[in-house]
N, C-alpha and C positions, 0 to 999 in steps of 0.2 A: 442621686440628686433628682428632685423630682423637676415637672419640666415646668413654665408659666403656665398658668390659668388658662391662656387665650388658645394654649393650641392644646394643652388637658382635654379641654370643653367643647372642642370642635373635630377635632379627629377619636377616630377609634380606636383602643389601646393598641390592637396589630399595626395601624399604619402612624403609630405617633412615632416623632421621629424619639431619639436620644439624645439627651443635652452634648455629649460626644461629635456625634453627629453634624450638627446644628453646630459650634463650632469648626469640624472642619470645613462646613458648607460657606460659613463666614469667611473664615483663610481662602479660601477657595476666591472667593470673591475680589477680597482683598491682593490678592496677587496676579488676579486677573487685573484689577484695577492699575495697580502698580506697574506691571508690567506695557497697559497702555500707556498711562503717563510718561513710562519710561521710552517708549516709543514716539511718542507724539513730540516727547520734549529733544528725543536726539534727532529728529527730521525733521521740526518746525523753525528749531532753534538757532538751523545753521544760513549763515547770513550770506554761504556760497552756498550756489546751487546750481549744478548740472547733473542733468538725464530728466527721468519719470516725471510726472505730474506729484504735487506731496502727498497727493491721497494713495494713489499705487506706489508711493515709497514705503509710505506706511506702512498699506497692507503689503508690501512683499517683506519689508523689515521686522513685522509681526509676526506673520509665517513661520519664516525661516529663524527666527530664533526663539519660538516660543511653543509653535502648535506642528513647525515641521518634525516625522520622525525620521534621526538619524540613521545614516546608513556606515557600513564600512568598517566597522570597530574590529573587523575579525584579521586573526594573524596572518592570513591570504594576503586581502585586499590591503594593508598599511592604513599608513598616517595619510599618504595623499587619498585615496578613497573617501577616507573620512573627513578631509577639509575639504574636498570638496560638496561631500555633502552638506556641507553646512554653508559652503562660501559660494558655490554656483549661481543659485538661485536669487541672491543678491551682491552680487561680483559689482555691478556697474553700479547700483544705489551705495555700497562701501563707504565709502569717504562723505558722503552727504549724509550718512545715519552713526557715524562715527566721533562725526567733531567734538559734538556734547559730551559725549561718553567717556572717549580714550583722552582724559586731560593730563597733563604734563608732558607733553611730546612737544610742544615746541620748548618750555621751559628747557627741557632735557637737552636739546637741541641747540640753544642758545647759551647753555652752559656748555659744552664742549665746542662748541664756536671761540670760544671765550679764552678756553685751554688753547687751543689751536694757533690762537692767532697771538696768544702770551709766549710760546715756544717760537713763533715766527720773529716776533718782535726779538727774541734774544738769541735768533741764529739758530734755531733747532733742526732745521730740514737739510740745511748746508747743500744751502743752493738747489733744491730738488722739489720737488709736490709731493703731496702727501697722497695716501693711498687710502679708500674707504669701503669698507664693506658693511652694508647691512643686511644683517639677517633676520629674516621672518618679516620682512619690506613689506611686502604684497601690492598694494598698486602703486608703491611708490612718492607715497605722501610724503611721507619724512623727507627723502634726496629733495621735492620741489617748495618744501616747506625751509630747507638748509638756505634755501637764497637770501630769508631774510634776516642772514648773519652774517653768510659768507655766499662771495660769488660761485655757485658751483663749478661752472666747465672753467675757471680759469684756475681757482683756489688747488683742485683736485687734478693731479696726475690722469689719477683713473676713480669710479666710484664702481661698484661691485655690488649689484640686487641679487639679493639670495631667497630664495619662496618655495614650497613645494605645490602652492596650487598655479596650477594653469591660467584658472581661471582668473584670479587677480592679478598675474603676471600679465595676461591680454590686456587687462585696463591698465599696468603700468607703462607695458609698449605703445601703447595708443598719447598717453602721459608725454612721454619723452619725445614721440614723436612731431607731436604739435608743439612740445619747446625747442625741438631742432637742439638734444643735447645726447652727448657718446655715452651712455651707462649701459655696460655688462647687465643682461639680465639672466640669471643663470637659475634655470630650475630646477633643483636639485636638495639633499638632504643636507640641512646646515653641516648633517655628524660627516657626511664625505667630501665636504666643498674644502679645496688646497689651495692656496691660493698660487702657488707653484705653479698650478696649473698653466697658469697664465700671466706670472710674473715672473720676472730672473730672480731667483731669491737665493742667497748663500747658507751656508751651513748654519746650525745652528752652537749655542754656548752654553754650558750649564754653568749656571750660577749656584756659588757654594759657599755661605757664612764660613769666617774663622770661627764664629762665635760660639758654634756648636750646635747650628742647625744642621737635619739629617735631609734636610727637605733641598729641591732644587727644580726651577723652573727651566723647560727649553724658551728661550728670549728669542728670536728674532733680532743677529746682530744687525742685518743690514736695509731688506728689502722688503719686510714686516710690513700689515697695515697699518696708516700710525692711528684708527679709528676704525672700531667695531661697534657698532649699533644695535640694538635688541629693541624697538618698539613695542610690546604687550604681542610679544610673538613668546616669552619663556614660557609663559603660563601655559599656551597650548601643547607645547612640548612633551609629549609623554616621558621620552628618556631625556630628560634636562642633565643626569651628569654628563654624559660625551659630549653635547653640544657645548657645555660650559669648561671641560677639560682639552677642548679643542681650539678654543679661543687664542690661548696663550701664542701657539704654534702660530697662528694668523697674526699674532702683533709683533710689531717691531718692540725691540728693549725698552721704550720709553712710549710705546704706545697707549690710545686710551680706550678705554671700554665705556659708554653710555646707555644705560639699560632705564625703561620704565615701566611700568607693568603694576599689574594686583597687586593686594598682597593682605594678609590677615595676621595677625602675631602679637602675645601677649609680650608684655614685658618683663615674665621670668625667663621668657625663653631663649634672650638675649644677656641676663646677670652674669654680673662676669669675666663680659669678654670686653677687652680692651683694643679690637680692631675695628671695631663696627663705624667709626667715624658721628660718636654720638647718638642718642637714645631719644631726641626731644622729639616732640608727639607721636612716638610710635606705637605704642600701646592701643591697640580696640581690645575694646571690651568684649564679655566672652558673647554676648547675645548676638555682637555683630558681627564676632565673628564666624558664629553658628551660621546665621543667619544667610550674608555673604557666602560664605562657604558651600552654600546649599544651594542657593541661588547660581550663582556660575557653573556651579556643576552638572547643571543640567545643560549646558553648553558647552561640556570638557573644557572649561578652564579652570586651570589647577591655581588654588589661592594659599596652598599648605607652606607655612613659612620657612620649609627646608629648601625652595628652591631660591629664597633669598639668600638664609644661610648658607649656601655652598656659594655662591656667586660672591659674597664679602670673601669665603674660604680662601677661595683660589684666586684674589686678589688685590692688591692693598687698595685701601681706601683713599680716591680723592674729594670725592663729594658724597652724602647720602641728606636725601629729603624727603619727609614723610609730610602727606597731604590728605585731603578731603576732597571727592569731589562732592560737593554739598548740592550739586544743584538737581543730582540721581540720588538722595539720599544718602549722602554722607559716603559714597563708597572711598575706601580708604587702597593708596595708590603710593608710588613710592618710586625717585630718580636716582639711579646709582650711577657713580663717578668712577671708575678705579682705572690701575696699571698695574702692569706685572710688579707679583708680590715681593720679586729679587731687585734690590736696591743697584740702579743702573747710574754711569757716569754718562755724560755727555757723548765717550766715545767708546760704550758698548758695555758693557759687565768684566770685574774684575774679582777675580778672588778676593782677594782684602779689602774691595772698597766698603762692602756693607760695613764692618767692623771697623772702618776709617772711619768713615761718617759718622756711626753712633758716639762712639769714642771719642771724637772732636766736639758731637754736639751735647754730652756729659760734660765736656770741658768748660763749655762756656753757660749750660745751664749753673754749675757747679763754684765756675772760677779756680778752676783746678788747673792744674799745669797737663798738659796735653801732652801724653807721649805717644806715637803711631806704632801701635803693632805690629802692625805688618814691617816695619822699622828695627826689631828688635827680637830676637829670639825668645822661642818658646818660653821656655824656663824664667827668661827673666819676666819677660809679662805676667807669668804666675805669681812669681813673687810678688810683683807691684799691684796686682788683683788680690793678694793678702793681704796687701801691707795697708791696703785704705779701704777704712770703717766704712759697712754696710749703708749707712745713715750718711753717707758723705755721696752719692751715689742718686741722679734723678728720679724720680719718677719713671719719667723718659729710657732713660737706660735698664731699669729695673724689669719693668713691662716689654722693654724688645730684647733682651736676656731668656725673661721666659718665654715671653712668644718664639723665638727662633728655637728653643731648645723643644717646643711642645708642637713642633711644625706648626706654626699658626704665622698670619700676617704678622707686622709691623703695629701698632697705632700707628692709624692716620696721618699722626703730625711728620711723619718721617716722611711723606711720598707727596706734604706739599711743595710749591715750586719757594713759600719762603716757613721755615720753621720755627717762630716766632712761639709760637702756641705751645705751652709746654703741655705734655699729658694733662688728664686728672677724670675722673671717672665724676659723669655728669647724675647720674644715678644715688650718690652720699645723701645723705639727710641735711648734711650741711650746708650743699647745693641748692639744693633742691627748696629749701626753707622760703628760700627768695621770692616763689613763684613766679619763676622765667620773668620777673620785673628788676631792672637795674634801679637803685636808691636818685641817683645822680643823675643829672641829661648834661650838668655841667660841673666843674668844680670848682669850690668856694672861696679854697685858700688863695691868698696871690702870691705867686713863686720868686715876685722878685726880693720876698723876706728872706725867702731859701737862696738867691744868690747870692745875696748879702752878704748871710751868714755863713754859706758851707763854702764860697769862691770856687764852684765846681769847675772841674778844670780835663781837659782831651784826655790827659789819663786817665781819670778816675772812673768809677765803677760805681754807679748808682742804686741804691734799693729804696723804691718806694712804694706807697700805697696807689694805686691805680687810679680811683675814683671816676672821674668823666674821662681821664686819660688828658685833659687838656695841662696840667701841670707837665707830666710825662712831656710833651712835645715840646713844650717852653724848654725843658732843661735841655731836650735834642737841638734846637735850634739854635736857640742863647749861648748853652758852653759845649756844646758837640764831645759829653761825655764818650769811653771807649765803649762802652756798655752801661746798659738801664736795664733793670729787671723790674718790672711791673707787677706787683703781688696785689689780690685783691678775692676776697672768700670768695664776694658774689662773681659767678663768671660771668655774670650778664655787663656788670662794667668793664670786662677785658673785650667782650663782644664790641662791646660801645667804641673801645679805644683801639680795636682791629678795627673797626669801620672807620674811622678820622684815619689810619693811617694809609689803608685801603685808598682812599677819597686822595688823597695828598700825593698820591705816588702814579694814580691814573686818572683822573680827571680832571677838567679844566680850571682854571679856578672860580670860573662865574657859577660852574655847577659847585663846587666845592661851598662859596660861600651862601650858595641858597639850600645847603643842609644846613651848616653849622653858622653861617651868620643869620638864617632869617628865621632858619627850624624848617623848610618846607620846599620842599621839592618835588613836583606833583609826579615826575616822568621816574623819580627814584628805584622801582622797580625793576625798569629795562635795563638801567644802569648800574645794578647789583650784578642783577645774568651776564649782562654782556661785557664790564668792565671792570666791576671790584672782585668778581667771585674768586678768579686767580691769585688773588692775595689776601685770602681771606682761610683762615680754617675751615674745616667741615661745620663746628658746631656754630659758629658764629655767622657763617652764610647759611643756615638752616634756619638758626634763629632771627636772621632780618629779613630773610624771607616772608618768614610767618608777621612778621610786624612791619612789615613796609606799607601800611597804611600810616603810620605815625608821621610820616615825609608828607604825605599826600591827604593828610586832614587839614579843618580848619585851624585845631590847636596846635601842630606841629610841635616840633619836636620838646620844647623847652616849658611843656606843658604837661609831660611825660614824666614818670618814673616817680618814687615814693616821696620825693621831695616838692614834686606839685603840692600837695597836700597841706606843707607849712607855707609855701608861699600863697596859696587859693584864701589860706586864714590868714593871713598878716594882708593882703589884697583886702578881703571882704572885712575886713578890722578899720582899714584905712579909709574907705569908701563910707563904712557908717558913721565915723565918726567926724567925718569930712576934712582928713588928712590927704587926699590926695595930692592934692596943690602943694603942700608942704614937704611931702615926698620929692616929687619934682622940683621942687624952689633947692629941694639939695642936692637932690643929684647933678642939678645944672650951679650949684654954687662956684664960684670963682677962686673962692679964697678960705682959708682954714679958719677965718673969723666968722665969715658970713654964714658957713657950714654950724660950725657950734651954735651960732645965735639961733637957728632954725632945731636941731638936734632937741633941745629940750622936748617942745612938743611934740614929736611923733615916738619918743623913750617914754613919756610917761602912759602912753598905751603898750609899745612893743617890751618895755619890762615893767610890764604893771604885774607884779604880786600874786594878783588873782587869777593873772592870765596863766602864769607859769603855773602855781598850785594846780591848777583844772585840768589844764590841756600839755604845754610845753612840761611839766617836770614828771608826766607820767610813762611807765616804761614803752607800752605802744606808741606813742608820738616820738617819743625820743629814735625807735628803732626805725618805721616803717616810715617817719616823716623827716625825718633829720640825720637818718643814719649811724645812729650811735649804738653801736651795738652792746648789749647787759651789762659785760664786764666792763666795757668801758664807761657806761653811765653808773656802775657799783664803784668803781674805783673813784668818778668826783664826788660820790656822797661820802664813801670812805675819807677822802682826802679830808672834806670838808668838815667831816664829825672829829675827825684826828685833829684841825683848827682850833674849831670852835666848840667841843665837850656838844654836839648838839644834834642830834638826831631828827631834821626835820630836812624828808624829801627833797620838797619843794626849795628851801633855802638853799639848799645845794649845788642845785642848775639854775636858779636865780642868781647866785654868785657868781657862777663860771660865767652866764649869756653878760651878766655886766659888766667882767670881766675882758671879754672877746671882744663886746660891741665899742665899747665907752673910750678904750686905745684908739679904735680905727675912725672914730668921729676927730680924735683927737689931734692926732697924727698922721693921718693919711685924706688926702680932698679925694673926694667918689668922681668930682666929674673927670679926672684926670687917670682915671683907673676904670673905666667904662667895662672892660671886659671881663672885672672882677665883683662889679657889686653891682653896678646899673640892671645885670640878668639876674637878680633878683628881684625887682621890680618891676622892669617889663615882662620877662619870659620872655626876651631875646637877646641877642648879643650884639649891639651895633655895630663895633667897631673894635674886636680884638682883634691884638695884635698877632697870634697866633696865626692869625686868618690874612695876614699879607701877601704877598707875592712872594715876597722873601724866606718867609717860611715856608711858604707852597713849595716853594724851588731844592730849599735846602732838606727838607723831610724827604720829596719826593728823589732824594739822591744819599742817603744813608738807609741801611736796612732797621 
């Protein structure tokens, strides 16, 4: 390639450079540049500040991770040699050059807060403290960062700092010392630390599926930590198996493991597997991950996605969150939740319990009659394992069958604290179609037609469509069926209606009703991590994570989801034509006379002919605005052509919407039903009844 003109024509052909060249000189540049900004932004940025001046933080933060040469790497000197060569030299600037950078550590923090204090609230410690060790601490950020979720010296028994360098072990005793708080600082190799050492700890228990798993974890029946910690110490870890197969042995049976850290990884790398705790935004792309990849490792941190895959490996999943810190360039980072992968009871591990519980929770995905294993001899369980069709049999069950027979985890849904959430692989095309957007923020139908009609009643057994989930709670609270099963393709709406039930069962009702009665709750947030996450799935706290801005925008919530879109048009329809007034004249109408007399003029635009031909009877509006999915919108053309010999689209859904509407003007007064039709017109909900104290009370006391 020849080179530009400007340096042709002025250099000599020996000292011209190479177009080669001249781009690496470029990169060159550019990563020097980068690598300032990334410096400047993780020491300017941070809004605590103690030690150096920010210019000598700087420059010692620039130093030492960019232009210092590493020492130590040889098999003599170890792993401490080597952190300390990289961590000496800015041990004290640490935490002030750190903040920007290492993001997700309180989040991760505040979610196992959340755990901790959901097991307290239902008797889990039995009368006792809880025990914590973190490893790869270093100066001890995370334990004084823990205060602002839980008390530390009173919450904790004992807490346990694990590091191999010196050096940031100084600045963590210096830490505790000025809080006047008891933490073990113990400097040592995570792979040798016991915690025997220095606790009474009793034997341990192997856990052993009937089901026909070969696999089994040593549990920690008694004295176990109930809390292990990893802050962006795995990544530096050369030998991360032992550190990570050593874990177990430090937890108690029902303990938790909170880990944050890098991470790079496609999303073939993951297809497949049914333990991971959901797939939503984990994917980087291969340039970043190249990219990333390269970058870290000129600081020996390891970003290769096996040492997330063994860490899901060797434990069931309770949480997994994949993120961006966008403000260093997007680097991509990642909060793991789990506990020992052997399915534990309250009072320690049982041979048959795993096999109980799957079994029982087949029974009621299923509505199968439930007979206990461990209850009945071999032989005949084979039999009755014959005797009922393949197809008859969860999802649920099907996926923890193989996984225990292929040594692998659980899914997820088994090691939450409520198992609501049945399987299903987020990954389908038929999931996935949605794009992570629920159709509904609310739902349309009004259920007291369904009381009417069905008279549901304490026995019965409910199956319905999901949608906002707000019908779903009306039948929980109104006739307190035995069970409801909530089906719905999109899984963003079971998301929707695990968060209403989340909200109802742990928070107040003034917060409850500035989600769902006003759409908008600016503190929404804090109140996922620290409140709802315990009773939330993995994929559905992952995925309101990533959208908890919808609480805390102007439009909030009821302005959201693919059904904005028909009422944004039937709004801007109303307003041009200068229907608003008549809108409201009937929503506030009194009486089913007054209602009709107004009805005429705002039908002759909302089923005006033209409109439906254009916009309403075409298949994208019908799907992505109204929710109607193909075959359901082929089946009323169908229907209609089977009527009327007539094959015209638009006639079709113009019959059905006059159909739907022209009853409910009829027969039913709007202002007396506010929480069914009035939120189509405002885009909120004044005054559902869903949303009383009453139902607060009675949702928040049924599972």
């Amino acid at each position: 390639m020849a080179l530009p003109s400007f340096l042709s024509a002025t250099l000599p052909d020996s000292l011209a450079p190479s177009f080669q060249q001249i781009l690496i000189l470029l990169a060159f540049f550019a990563v020097v540049a980068l690598a300032a900004r990334f410096s400047i932004t993780t020491v300017y940025g941070s809004k605590h500040f103690r030690g150096p001046s920010g210019l000598a933080t700087f420059a010692r933060f620039f130093y030492a991770s960019f232009l210092k040469p590493h020492s130590g790497d040889g098999a003599i000197t170890g792993q401490q040699a080597a952190l300390e060569s990289f961590y000496k030299a800015q041990a004290d600037v640490y935490d002030t050059t750190r903040r920007r950078l290492l993001r997700g550590r309180e989040d991760m923090l505040g979610l196992v807060a959340a755990q901790l204090r959901y097991k307290e609230k239902k008797g889990g410690w039995m009368k006792r403290r809880p025990i914590w060790v973190d490893i790869g601490g270093g100066t001890g950020y995370n334990i004084e960062a823990m205060q602002a979720y839980l008390d530390v010296p009173i919450f904790f028994a004992k807490v346990y700092l694990v590091d191999l360098s010196p050096s940031l072990l100084e600045v963590a005793k210096n830490r505790f010392e000025r809080l006047g708080w008891d933490i073990e600082i113990v400097c040592q190799d995570a792979r040798a630390f016991r915690l025997e050492n220095y606790e009474m700890v009793k034997s341990t228990n192997a856990s052993v599926s009937s089901l026909g798993s070969s696999w089994s974890d040593h549990d920690t029946v008694n004295r176990g930590a109930d809390l292990v910690t990893m802050s962006y110490s795995l990544s530096m870890i050369p030998d991360y198996y032992s550190v990570v197969d050593s874990i177990p042995s430090l937890l108690s049976s029902d303990g938790i493991v909170g880990v944050v850290d890098f991470y790079v990884q496609s999303i073939v790398e993951i297809s497949g597997r049914t333990y991971t705790g959901g797939s939503f935004n984990r994917h980087v792309t291969w340039i970043k991950r190249v990219f990333w990849r390269a970058w870290f490792d000129v600081d020996r941190v390891g970003l290769e996605g096996a040492r997330r895959d063994y860490l899901e490996y060797r434990f069931g999943t309770l949480k997994t969150v994949d993120e961006r810190n966008y403000l260093l360039g997007g680097i991509p980072y990642y909060i793991f939740l789990g506990t020992q992968r052997g399915l534990a009871c309250s009072m320690g591990t049982s041979p048959g319990y795993a096999q109980d519980f799957i079994e029982s929770l087949d029974a009621s995905c299923t509505e199968s009659p439930y007979l206990s294993p461990q209850n009945h001899r071999a032989d005949m369980f084979q039999a009755v394992e014959k005797s009922i069709p393949a197809e008859l049999r969860s999802k649920a069950y099907q996926c923890a069958v193989i996984n225990l027979t292929s040594n692998l985890p659980l899914p997820s849904m088994f090691y939450q604290n409520n198992q609501r959430r049945i399987y299903y692989d987020d990954t389908l095309k038929k999931h996935t179609r949605f794009n992570n957007e629920y159709i509904y923020a609310f739902t349309w139908e009004d259920p007291r037609v369904d009381h009417r009609l069905l008279n549901i009643r304490s026995d019965d057994v409910v199956l319905c469509v999901t949608s906002a989930g707000d019908n779903v709670l009306d039948y929980l609270y109104q006739a307190g069926p035995r069970r409801i099963h909530a089906v719905d393709l999109n899984p963003n709406q079971n998301h929707l209606l695990e968060l209403k039930i989340a909200a109802l069962q742990s928070l107040p009702y003034a917060q409850v009703w500035k989600m769902f009665g006003e759409g908008r709750f600016p503190a929404f947030r804090q109140a996922l991590i620290t409140k709802l996450s315990p009773h939330m799935s993995s994929q559905a706290c992952q995925y309101w994570l990533k959208h908890a801005s919808i609480f805390s925008s102007s439009r909030g919530l009821y302005e959201t989801g693919g059904s904005r879109h028909a009422i944004k048009l039937v709004r801007s329809l109303f307003w041009l034509l200068g229907l608003s007034k008549d809108v409201k004249d009937m929503c506030n109408a009194k009486t089913l006379i007054e209602q009709q007399e107004i009805w005429p003029r705002i039908r002759r635009v909302l089923l005006s002919r033209a409109l439906h031909w254009t916009v309403v009877s075409t298949e994208w509006f019908a799907w992505k605005a109204a929710g109607v999915p193909p075959a359901q919108r082929r089946m009323i053309v169908e229907d209609h052509r089977d009527q009327v010999d007539s094959d015209l689209r638009g006639e079709a859904i113009w019959e059905y919407i006059v159909n739907t509407l022209d009853p409910v003007v009829k027969n039913t007064l709007v202002d007396a039903t506010r929480s069914i039709y009035r939120t189509e017109r405002t885009a909120s909900s004044p005054s559902p009844a869903r949303l009383t104290d009453y139902a607060s009370t009675r949702t928040s006391s049924k599972k």
